[in-house]
N, C-alpha and C positions, 0 to 999 in steps of 0.2 A: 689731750689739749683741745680736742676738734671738741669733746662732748661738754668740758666746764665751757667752752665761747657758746656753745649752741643752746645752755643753761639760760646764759647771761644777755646774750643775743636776739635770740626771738622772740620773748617777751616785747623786749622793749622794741625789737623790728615791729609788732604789732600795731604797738602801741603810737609808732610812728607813721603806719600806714594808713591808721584809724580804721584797721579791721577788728572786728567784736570778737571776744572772746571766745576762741575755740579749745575747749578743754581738752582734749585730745592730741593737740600740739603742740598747746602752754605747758601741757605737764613735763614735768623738770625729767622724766626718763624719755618720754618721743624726743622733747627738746634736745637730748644730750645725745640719742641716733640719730637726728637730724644732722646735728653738727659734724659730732665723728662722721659720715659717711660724707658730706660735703670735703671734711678736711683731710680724709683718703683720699677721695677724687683730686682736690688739689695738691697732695702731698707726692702720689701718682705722675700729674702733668709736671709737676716743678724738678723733678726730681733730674731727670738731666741737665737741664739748665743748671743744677748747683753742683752737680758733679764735675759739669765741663769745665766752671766757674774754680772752682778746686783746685781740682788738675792744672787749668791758668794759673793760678799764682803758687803754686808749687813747682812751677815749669821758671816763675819769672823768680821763686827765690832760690831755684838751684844755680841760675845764670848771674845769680848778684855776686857779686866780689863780696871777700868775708868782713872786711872792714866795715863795706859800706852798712851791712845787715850788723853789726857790733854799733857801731855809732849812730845808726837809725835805732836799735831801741833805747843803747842811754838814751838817746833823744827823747823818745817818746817815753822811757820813764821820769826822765825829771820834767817833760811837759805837764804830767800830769799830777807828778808833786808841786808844780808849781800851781796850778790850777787851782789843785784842791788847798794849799793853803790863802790863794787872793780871796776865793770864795768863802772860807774857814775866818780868815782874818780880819775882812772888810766886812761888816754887815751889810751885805745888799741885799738882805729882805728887810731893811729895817728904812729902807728908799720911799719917799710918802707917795710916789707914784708904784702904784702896783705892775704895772707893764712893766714897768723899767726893773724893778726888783725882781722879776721873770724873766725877762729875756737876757740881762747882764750875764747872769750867771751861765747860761745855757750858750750863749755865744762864746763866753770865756772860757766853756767845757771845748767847745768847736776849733779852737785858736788856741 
């Protein structure tokens, strides 16, 4: 993953910092050990942080009552059938403001 961002990424990092082409960097294999090695190092530091994180909500769904975790995901599967047919059913890309046909839907995905 770290090597297709670091394709995709520093290119155009360049080209955002208005440094001249260094072909030795831009090239699509430096570019892609650039990235993977950055995205080790971070995969490295993060990697406690998600495992403690883990363990957290696996601590807090052994202590839920069964009910509750039964009726939280009907829940949250017909939210999300619901969602996807207001989105399906209403045309909100079809709103003559472009903002509003953007964020409608994205907030209805949230809610």
């Amino acid at each position: 993953m770290g090597a297709v961002v670091g394709i995709f990424i520093i290119p155009e990092l360049f080209l955002l910092l208005n440094v001249k082409d260094i072909p030795f960097i831009t090239n699509a294999y430096s570019s892609a050990l650039i990235g993977a090695v950055v995205f080790f190092i971070i995969g490295k530091w993060c990697t406690g942080y998600v495992v403690n994180w883990v363990k957290w909500i696996e601590d807090s769904l052994l202590k839920a009552p069964l009910p509750d975790l039964i009726s939280g995901s009907f829940g949250l599967v017909f939210g999300l059938i619901l969602a996807y047919l207001i989105v399906n059913v209403i045309p909100l890309n079809n709103i003559p403001y472009h903002i509003f046909g953007t964020i409608i839907p994205i907030f209805l995905a949230f809610f």
